[in-house]
C-alpha positions in Angstrom: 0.0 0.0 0.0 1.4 3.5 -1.0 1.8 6.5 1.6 -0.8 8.0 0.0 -3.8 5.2 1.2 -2.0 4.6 3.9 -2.2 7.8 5.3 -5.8 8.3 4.3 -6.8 5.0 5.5 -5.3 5.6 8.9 -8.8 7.8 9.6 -10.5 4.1 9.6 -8.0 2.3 11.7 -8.3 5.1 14.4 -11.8 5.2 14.7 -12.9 1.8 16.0 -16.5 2.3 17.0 -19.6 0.9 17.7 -23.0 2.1 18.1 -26.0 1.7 20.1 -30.0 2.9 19.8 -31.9 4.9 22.0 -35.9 4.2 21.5 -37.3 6.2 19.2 -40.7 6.7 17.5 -40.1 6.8 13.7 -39.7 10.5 12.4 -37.9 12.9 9.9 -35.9 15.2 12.2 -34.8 19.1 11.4 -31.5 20.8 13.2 -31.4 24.4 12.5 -27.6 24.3 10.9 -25.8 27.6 11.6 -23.1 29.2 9.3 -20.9 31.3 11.2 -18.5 34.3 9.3 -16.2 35.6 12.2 -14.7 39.2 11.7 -15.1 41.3 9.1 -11.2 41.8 9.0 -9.9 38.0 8.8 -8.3 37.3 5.7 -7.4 34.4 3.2 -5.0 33.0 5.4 -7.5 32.2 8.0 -9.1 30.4 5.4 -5.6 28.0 4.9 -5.1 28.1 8.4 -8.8 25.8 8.6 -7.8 23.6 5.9 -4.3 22.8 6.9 -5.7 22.7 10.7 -8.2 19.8 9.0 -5.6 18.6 6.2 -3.3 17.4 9.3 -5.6 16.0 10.9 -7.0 13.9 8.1 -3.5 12.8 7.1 -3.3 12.0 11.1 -6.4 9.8 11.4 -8.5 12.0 12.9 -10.3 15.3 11.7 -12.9 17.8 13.2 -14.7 20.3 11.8 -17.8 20.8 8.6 -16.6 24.1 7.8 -16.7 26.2 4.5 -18.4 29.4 3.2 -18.4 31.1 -0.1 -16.5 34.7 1.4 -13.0 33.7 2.3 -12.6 36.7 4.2 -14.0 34.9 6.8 -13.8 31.5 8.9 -16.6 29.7 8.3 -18.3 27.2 10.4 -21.5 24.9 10.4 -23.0 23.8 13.8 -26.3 23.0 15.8 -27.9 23.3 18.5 -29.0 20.0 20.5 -30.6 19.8 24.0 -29.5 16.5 26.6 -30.5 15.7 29.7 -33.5 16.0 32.1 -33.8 18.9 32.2 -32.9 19.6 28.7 -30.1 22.1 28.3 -29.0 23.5 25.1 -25.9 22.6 23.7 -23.9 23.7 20.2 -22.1 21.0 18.2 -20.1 21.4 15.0 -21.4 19.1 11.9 -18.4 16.9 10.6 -19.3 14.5 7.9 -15.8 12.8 8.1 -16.0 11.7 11.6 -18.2 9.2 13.8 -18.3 11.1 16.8 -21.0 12.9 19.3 -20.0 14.4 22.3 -20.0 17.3 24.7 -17.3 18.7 26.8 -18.4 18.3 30.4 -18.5 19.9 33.9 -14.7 19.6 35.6 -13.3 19.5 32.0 -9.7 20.6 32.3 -8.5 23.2 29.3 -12.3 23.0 28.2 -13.0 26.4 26.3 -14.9 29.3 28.7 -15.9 31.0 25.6 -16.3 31.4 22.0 -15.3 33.5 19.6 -18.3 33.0 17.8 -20.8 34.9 20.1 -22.3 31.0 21.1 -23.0 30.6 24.8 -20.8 27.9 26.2 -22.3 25.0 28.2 -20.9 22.1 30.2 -22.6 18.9 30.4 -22.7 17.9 33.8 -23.9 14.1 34.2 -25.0 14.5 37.7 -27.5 17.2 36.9 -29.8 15.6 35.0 -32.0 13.1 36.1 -31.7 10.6 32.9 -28.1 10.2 32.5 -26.2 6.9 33.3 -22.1 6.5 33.4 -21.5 3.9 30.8 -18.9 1.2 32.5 -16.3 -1.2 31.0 -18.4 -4.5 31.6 -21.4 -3.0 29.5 -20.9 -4.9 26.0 -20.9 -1.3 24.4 -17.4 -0.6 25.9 -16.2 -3.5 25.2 -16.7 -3.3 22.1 -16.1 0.3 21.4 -12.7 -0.1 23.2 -9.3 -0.9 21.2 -8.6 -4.6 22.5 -5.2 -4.1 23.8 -6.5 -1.6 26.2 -6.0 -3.2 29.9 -6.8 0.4 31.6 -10.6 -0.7 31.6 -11.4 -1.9 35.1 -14.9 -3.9 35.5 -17.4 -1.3 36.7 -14.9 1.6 36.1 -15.9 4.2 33.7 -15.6 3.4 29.9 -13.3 6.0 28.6 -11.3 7.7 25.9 -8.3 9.2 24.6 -8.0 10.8 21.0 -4.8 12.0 19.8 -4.3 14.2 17.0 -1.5 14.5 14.5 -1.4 18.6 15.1 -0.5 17.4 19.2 -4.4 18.2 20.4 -5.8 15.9 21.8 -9.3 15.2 23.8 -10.1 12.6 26.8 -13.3 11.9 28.7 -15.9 8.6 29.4 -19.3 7.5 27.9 -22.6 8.5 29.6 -26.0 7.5 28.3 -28.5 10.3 28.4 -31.7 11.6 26.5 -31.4 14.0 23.4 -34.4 16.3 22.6 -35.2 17.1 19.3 -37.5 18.6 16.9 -39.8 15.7 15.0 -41.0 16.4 11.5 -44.8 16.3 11.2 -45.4 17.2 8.2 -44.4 19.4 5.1 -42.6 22.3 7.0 -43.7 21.2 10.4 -42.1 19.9 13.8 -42.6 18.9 17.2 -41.1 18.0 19.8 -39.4 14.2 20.4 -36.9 12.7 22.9 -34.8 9.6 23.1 -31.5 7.9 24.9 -28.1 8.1 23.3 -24.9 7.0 24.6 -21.6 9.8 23.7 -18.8 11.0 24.9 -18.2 13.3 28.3 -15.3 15.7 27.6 -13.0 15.7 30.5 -9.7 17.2 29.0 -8.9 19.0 25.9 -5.2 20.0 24.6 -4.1 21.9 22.4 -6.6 23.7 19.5 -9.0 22.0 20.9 -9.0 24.2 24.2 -9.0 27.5 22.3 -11.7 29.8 22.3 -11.7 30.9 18.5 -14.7 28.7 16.7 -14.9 26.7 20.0 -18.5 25.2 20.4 -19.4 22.5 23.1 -18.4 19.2 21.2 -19.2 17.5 18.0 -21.7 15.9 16.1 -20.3 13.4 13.3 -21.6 11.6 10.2 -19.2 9.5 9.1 -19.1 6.6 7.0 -18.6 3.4 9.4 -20.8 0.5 9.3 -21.1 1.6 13.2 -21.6 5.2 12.5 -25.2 7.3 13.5 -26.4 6.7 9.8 -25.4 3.5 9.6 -27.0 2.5 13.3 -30.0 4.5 11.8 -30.4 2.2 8.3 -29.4 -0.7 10.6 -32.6 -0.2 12.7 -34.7 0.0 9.4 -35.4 3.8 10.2 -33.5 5.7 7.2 -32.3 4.4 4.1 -27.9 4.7 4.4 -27.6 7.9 2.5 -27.4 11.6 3.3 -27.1 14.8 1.7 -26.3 18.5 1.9 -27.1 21.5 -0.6 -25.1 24.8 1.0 -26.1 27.8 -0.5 -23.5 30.6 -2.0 -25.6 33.4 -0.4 -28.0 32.4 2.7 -29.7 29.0 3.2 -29.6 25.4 3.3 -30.2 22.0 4.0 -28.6 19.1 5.6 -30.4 15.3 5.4 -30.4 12.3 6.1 -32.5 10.2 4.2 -33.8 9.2 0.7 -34.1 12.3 -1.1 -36.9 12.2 -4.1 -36.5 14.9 -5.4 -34.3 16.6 -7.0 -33.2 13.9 -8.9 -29.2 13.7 -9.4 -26.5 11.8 -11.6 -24.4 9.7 -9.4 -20.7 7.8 -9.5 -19.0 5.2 -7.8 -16.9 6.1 -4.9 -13.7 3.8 -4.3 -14.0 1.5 -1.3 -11.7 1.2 1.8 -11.0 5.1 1.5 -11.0 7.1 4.7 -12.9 9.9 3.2 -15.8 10.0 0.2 -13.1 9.5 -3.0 -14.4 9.1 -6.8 -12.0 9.0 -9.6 -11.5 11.7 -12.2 -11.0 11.3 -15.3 -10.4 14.9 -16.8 -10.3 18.5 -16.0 -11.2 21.1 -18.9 -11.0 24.4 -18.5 -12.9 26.5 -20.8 -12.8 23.7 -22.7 -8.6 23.1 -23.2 -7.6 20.1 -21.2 -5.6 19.6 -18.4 -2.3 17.5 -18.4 -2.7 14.5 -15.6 0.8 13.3 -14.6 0.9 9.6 -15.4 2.9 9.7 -12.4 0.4 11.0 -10.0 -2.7 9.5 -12.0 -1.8 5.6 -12.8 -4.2 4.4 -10.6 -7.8 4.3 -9.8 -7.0 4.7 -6.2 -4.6 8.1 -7.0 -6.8 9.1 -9.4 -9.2 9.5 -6.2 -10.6 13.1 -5.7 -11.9 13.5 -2.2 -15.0 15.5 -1.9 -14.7 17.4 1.5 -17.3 20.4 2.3 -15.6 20.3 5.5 -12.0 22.1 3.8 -13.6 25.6 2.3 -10.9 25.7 -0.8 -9.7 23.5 -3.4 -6.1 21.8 -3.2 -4.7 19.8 -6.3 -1.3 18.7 -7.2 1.4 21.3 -7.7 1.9 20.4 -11.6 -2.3 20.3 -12.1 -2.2 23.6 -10.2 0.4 25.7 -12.2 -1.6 24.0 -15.4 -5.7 25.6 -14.1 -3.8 28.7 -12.9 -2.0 29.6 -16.3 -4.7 28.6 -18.2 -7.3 31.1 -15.5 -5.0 33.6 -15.8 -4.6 33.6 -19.9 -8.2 34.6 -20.0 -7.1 38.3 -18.7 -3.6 38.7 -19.9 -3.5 42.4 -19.2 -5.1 42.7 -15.7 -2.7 43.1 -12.8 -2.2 40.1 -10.4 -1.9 40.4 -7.2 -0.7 38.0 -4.4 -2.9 38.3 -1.1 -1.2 36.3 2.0 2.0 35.6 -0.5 -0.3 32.7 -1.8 -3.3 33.6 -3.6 -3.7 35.0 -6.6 -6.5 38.1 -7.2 -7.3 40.6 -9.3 -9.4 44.0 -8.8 -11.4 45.9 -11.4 -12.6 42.5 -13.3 -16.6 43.1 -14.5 -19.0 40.2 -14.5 -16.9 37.1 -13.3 -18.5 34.9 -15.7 -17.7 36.8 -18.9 -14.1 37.3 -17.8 -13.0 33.6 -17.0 -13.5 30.3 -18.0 -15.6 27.4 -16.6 -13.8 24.6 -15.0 -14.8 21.3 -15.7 -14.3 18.2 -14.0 -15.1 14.7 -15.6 -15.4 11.8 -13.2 -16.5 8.1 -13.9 -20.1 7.3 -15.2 -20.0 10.4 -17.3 -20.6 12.6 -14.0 -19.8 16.1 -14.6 -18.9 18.9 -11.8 -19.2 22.2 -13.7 -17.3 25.3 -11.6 -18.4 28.7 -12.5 -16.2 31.7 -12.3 -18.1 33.1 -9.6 -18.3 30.2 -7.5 -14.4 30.0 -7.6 -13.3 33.3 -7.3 -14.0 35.0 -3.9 -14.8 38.5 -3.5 -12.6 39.5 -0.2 -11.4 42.5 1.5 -10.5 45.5 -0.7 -12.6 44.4 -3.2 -10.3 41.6 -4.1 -11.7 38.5 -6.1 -9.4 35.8 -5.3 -9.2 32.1 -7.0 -10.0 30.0 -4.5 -7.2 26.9 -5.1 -4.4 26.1 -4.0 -1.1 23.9 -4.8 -0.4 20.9 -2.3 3.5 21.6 -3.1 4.3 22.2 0.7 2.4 19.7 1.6 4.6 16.6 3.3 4.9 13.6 1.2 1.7 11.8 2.0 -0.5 15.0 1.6 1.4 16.8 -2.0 -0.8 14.5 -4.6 -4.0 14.7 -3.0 -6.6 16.7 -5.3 -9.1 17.6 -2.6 -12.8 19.8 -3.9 -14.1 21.9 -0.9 -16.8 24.0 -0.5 -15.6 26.1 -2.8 -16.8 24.2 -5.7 -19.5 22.0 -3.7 -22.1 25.0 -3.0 -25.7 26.0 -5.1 -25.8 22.3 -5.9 -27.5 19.2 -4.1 -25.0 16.4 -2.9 -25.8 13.2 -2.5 -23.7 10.2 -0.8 -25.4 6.7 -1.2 -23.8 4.3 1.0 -25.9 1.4 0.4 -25.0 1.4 -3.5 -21.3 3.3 -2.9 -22.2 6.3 -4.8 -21.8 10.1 -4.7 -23.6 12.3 -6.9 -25.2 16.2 -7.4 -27.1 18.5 -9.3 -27.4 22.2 -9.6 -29.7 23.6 -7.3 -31.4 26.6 -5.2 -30.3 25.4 -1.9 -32.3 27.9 -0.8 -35.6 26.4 -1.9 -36.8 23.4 -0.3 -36.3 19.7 -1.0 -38.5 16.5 -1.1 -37.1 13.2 1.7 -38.9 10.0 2.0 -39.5 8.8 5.2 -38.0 5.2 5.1 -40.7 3.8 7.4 -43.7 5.1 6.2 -43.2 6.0 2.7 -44.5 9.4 3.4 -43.1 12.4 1.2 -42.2 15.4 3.4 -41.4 19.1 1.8 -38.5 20.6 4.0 -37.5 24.1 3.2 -34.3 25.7 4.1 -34.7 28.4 6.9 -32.5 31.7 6.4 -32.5 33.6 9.6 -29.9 36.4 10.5 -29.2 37.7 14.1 -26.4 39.5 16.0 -24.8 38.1 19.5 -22.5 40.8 19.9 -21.1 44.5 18.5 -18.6 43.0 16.3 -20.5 39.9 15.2 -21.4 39.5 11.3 -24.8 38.2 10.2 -25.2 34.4 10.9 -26.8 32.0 8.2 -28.9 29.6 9.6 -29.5 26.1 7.6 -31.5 23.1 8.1 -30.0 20.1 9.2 -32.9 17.0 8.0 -32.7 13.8 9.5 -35.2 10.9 8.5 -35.1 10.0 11.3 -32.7 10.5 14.8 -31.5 7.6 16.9 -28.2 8.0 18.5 -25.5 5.9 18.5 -21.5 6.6 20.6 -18.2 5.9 18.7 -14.7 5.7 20.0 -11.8 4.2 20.7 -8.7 4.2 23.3 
């Protein structure tokens, strides 16, 4: 196996997990998914900073955060707000769907975050103040099997905890508690109520590192990955959901997060490669205003390294240094006279350009089964401070050696269109779409068709807070289910 896979398969070895139900009644779910910008004077670094920050950390087994945003002036953020315990108590969690994970930094936490940059109220989960919860212990069959086997620190009725390293040196440590969630039950086309069940996650009792910062910190995280022991998978397991989700971020305001059999719209689809860490299909071509790019047989020979990793949790895109210098000269050669400038001695902008669309060429990338992602100029140039617009890739020359051929497609490319990811037939697929509109899910149980719309709602939580975009997070239906490993 090549650095390459086994650096991105090292996400899959890390996260041995298991998952286990709460009692439910069979719903469609909606989380009100918020999009954060923080500071009206961060700049395109910031914007790296995130991606590298999640670039180590995939490379490292382990990564954190949905982020991405279509202003890279900003660092952008998705998260939700989820109530546990008895009585409920409201709690913010970051969207990640590259990891398995759910849990809450919780009351005696050491280097836990006292505050957020983002203008969120901080909570700590405290197990003893609510009524429902329950220590999960190392006899219960759920530790024992969420547990790495050569782990002797377990004692028989001793906690069942955790310990999860990072490559970038952060780290987080705590137990599993069993507690209820409360949640907002879809009851018909654009209506909820409420609905409660028992989950089992983590209890944060020590963060290092990033993870004990205040900038972007919220109170834990709520994953989506891909394990056959992961919350979607628990969730098709029980017969509640088919094993698919899918997300449609909007460029301006607006969106929609599900999980679930989406009816319509209707999208084209392709394979993605098995035992990969991370949602991979294989490309077959790039075009750029219809003149094709070179792929290094040397990068390329494979199926496997012809991968493309679709990611809306990085906000830019990152390709190979000799694809990179290829798209960039052939950007640029659509305004030969226009100055260039260099913003954060790494990306390239220019100032004074007229309708983006008429001044640069579309982008084109070809996958397997004829799937097509078409990238508009405006969707890849960013309009930043000054007045900048700014192409939004990057080269992965600095990357280390495991990192420098990955082509990676972020948010950047990935917004105003429908995504799909089929895990029961291993496919990923889009369309174009007004992600601000609404969309039609099935619910797996009852066949029942539900409209959900996306929900747009601005608000200020501080003098130097920016407008916050608030999207719709649809679930089929919500069980829970605990992952980790020590």
């Amino acid at each position: 196996m090549d650095a390459y896979n086994l650096a991105i398969r090292v996400l899959v070895a890390f996260f041995v997990v298991f998952g286990q139900l709460g009692i439910w009644v069979s719903a469609n779910v909606v989380f009100q998914v918020q999009h954060k910008f923080i500071g009206d004077n961060k700049s395109l670094i910031a914007y790296k900073a995130h991606d590298s920050h999640r670039h180590r950390r995939i490379l490292a087994g382990v990564d954190l955060s949905l982020g991405g945003d279509s202003s890279p002036s900003y660092v952008a953020l998705y998260y939700t707000k989820i109530q546990i315990g008895n009585p409920p108590r409201d709690y913010h969690v970051q969207v990640d769907t590259a990891s398995d994970i759910l849990w809450v930094n919780c009351a005696g936490c050491v280097n836990c975050p006292k505050k957020s940059d983002l203008g969120v109220p901080l909570a700590l989960y405290d197990p003893l103040s609510s009524s429902s919860s329950r220590i999960v212990t190392c006899d219960q069959d759920f530790c024992s099997a969420t547990l790495d086997p050569s782990n002797n620190g377990c004692i028989f009725g001793g906690r069942c905890s955790y310990v999860v390293r990072y490559g970038d040196g952060s780290s987080t440590t705590g137990y599993f508690v069993r507690d209820d969630v409360q949640l907002e039950r879809i009851s018909g086309d654009l209506q909820t109520s409420d609905m409660k069940g028992s989950i089992m996650f983590g209890c944060g009792a020590r963060q290092s590192g990033g993870l004990g910062e205040s900038q972007q910190a919220l109170d834990g995280i709520l994953g989506f990955g891909e394990s056959n022991s992961s919350l979607i998978s628990q969730l098709a397991a029980s017969k509640k959901v088919k094993k698919m989700f899918s997300h449609c971020l909007s460029s301006s305001k607006g969106g929609i997060f599900a999980i679930g059999e989406v009816v319509d719209p209707e999208v084209n689809s392709t394979p993605y490669l098995p035992n990969m860490a991370h949602f991979t299909i294989e490309l077959k071509a790039i075009d750029v205003g219809g003149e094709f790019v070179r792929l290094p047989t040397n990068i390329f020979n494979t199926a496997a390294k012809r991968g493309t990793i679709i990611d809306s949790g990085s906000t830019l895109a990152y390709f190979p240094e000799e694809v990179y210098s290829q798209i960039m000269k052939m950007i640029m050669a659509a305004q030969p006279d226009a100055h260039l400038y260099i913003v954060d001695n790494q990306f390239k902008c220019y100032k004074g350009i007229g309708t983006l669309d008429d001044a640069f060429p579309v982008i084109t990338f070809h996958f397997t089964s004829a799937l097509k992602l078409t990238v508009y100029p405006h969707q890849y140039l960013f309009t930043t401070q000054h007045d900048y617009r700014c192409i939004g890739f990057l080269s992965n020359g600095q990357k280390p050696k495991e990192g420098k051929d990955v082509m990676l497609l972020g948010d950047v490319v990935l917004t105003d269109r429908l995504v799909t990811y089929n895990m029961e037939d291993q496919t990923i697929g889009w369309t174009d779409y007004d992600c601000s509109s609404s969309i039609k899910v099935r619910d797996e149980e009852s066949g029942i068709v539900y409209e959900v719309g996306a929900h747009d709602i601005s608000w200020k939580s501080g003098a130097d807070r920016a407008n916050v975009s608030v999207f719709v997070l649809l679930l089929s239906l919500i069980a829970a289910k605990v992952v980790m490993y020590q």
